[in-house]
N, C-alpha and C positions, 0 to 999 in steps of 0.2 A: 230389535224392537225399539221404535219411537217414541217417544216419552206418553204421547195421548194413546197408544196400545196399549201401553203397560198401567198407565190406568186405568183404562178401563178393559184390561183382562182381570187387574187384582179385585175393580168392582163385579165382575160375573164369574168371581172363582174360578179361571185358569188357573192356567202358570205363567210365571213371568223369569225374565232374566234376572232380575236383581231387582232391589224397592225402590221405589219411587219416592222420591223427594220433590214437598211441595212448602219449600218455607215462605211465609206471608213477605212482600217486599212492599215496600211504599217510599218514603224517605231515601231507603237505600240505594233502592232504583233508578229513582231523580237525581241523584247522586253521581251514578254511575256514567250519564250522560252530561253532567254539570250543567244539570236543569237546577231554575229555582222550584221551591217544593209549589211554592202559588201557583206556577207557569203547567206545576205537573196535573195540580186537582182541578186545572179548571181548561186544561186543555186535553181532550182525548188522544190527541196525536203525538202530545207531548208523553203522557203516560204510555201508550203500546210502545213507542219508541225505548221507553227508561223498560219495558217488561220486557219486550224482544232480548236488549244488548244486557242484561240482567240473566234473563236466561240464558243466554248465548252463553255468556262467559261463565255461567256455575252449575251449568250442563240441569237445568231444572225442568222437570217434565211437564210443568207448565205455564202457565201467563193469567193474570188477573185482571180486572177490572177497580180490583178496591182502592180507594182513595183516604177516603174517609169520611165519615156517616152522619156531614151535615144536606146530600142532597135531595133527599126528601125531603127535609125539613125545609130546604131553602126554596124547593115549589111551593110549598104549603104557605111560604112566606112568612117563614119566621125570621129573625133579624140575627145576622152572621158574620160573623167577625172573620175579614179574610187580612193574611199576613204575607209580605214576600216569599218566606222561606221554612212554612211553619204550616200545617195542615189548617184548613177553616174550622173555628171554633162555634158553634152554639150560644148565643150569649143568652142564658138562661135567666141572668137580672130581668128580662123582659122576652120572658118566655113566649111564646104567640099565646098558647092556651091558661097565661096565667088567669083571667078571667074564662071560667068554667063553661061557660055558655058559648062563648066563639064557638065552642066544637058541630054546635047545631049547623051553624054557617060554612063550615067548613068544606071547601069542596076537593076531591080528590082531583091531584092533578093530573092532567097527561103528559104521560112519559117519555111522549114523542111533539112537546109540544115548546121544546126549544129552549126547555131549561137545562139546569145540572142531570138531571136525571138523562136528559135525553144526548148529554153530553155522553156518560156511562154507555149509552145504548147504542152510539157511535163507535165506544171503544172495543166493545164487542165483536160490532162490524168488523171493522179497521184489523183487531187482532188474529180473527177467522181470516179474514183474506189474507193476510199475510203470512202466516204460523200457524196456522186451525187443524193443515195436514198432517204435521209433527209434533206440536204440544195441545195439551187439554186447554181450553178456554175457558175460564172462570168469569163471571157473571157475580152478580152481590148484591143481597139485598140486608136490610134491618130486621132482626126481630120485633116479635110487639113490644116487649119490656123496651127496650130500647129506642125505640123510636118513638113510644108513645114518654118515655123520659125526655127527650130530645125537642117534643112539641109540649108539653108540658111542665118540664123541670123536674128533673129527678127528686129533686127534696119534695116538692110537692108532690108528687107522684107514688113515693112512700107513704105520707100521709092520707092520701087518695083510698090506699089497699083497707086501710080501717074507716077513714071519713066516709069517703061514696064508692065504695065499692061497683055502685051500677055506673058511675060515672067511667072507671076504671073499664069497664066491661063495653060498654059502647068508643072509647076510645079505642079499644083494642080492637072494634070490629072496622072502626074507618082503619086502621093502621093497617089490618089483615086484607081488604080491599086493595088499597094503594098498594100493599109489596108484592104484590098477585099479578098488577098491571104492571109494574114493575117489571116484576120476572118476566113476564111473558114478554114483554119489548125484547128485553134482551134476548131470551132464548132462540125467537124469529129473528133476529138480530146475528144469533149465530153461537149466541155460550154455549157450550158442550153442557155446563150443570150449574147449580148456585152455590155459593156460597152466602150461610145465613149467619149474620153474628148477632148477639143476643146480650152484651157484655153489662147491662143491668140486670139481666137477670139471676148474677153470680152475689149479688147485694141481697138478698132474701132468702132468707131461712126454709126450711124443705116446706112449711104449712103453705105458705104464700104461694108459693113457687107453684105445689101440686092444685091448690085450687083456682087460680088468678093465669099463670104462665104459661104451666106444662100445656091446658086444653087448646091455648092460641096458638102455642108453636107448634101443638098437633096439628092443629086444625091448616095451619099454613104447609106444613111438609105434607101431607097426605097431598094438599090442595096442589102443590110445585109437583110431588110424583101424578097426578092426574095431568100435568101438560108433558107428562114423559121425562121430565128430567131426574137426575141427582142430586142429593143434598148436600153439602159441606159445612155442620155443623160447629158456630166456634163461640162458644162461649170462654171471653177471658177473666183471669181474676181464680179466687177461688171456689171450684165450685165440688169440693165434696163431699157438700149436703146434699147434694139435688142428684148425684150421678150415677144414680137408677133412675131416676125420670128421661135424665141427660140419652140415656141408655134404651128405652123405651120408645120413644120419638120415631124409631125406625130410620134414619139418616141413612145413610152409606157410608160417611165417614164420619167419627166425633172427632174433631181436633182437641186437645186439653193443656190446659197450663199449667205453669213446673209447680204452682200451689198444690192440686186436686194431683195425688200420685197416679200413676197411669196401673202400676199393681194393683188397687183401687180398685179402679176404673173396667178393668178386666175383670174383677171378679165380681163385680155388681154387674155388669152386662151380658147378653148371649155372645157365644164363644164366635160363631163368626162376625161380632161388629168389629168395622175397621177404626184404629186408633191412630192417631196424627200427634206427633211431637211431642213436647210435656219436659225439654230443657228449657233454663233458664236462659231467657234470650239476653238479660244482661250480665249476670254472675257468671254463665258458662259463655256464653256464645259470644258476648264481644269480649268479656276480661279474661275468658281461661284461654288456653293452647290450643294449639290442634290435636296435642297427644289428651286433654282433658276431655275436649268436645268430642274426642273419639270413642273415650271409658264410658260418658255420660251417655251418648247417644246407642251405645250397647245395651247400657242397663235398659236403656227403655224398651228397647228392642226385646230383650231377654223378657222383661217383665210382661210385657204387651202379648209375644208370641207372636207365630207367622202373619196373624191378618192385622201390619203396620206399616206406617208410612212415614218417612224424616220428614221432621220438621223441626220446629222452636214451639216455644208456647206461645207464642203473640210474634207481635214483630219483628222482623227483625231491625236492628238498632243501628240507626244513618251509621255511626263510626266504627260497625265491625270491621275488622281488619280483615280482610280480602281471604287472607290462607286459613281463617278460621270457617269462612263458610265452605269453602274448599274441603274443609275436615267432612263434613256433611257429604258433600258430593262425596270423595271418596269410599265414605262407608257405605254409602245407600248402592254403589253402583261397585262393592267385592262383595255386597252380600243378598243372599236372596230371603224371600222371607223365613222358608223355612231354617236357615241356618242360626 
């Protein structure tokens, strides 16, 4: 079995040889090719290159698209802090939607129309053509919370959920538009599924969350399964207020971080959702051993039950030390889910 079979037998409840392992890479990746990390998020080819020789060498079932979650923002034409060696940052001092009214003006960009976005849409391409036969293709897009943080600044954005609540609501409906055209590029593009990360939404209490969040990130995953794909739900941070909503959403996969227990997580959720990761990608996975990363990657295993997939809870971190992700690989491929 090829690492995108074994995917997607575990998504249609086969069986499989042994679990799949999907830890998030970025920095690492770029890394690995002794790309600068600049070189990596703004060039597509730079990026399949660091995800191929990335997967190649830690035997991972499959290849990404993620970068990092300023390129909507940076069509939308918000102002973006790009670094040699350091992901591009959001500079939120001068949000685009600090003034509330821009949003009227705002026009959704197109995703094939030769920005960042359409770089991603490329990478896609590029990745399918190359690897699409043997690993799963990941695809990425923003949640609402997150993106509409991203185009309006998170602090303000908090203050938004009690000040204009309708303001909130109409952001979240351009955001839901935009990651829609999004998706869809990419999946004609070639992604096997999306990945959707959501990582403000782990910043709000379950009230917010259930009346503000949960309806948009519904309303966006029903919308990505009506173009036929898969979800890859990840919210980082801690979210184990929210994870029975998290749970509800109907994803195909929730990834979870080492905050939110994945024992949790299992037991707020139906018994067949699939679970993704939940170690600490810097406590365990760059500073502990291979023999720790082995104990910890069990527990969750054990805790999770057959329907689980190796990962880390977020990133993983530029300076792991090579034999430590190697730990990873090893267990995901002596063991099958249900063992």
């Amino acid at each position: 079995m090829n690492g995108r079979e074994r995917i997607l037998a575990m998504l249609g409840g086969e069986a499989v040889d042994c679990l799949a392992q999907l830890p998030i890479t970025m920095m690492f990746a770029a890394d690995q090719i002794d790309a600068k990390y600049g070189e990596y998020a703004a060039d597509h080819r730079v990026l399949a290159e660091g995800q191929i020789r990335t997967a190649e060498r830690f035997d991972f079932d499959y290849v990404s698209c993620i970068s990092d979650p300023a390129r909507e923002a940076a069509d939308c034409g918000a102002k973006i802090e790009y670094f040699a060696n350091q992901p591009p940052a959001i500079d939120e001092a001068h949000a685009l939607l600090a003034d509330k009214t821009t949003l009227a003006r705002l026009v959704v960009p197109d995703p094939l129309g030769g920005g960042r976005m359409h770089d991603r849409v490329k990478a896609a391409a590029l990745l399918k053509q190359r690897v699409g036969g043997d690993l799963l293709v990941e695809g990425w897009i923003e949640g609402p919370c997150a993106e509409a943080a991203d185009l309006r600044g998170i602090n303000a954005l908090m203050l938004d959920f009690y000040d204009d609540p309708e303001f909130v609501r109409d952001l979240f409906d351009f955001v839901l538009e935009m990651e829609l055209r999004f998706a869809k590029a990419q999946l004609d593009a070639g992604a096997d599924w999306l990945g959707l990360g959501d990582a403000a939404a782990s910043l709000v209490g379950p009230k917010i969350y259930e009346e503000f969040i949960w309806p948009y990130e519904k309303r966006m995953i029903d919308a990505l399964h009506a173009l036929g794909t898969r979800v890859r739900l990840h919210i980082c941070g801690n979210t184990s207020r929210i994870l029975g909503g998290m749970g509800r959403l109907g994803c195909e996969v929730v990834e979870l971080d080492s905050m939110a227990p994945i024992a949790k997580a299992r037991a707020e959720m139906r018994p067949g959702q699939i679970l993704l990761g939940n170690i600490d990608p810097v406590g365990v996975l760059r500073n502990g051993t291979p023999e720790s990363i082995t104990a910890a990657i069990a527990q969750c295993h054990r805790d999770a039950g057959p329907r689980y997939m190796v990962g880390a809870g977020c990133e993983v971190p530029r300076d792991t030390p090579p034999e430590n992700l190697l730990a990873l690989r090893d267990y995901a491929r002596s063991h099958r889910p249900e063992d």
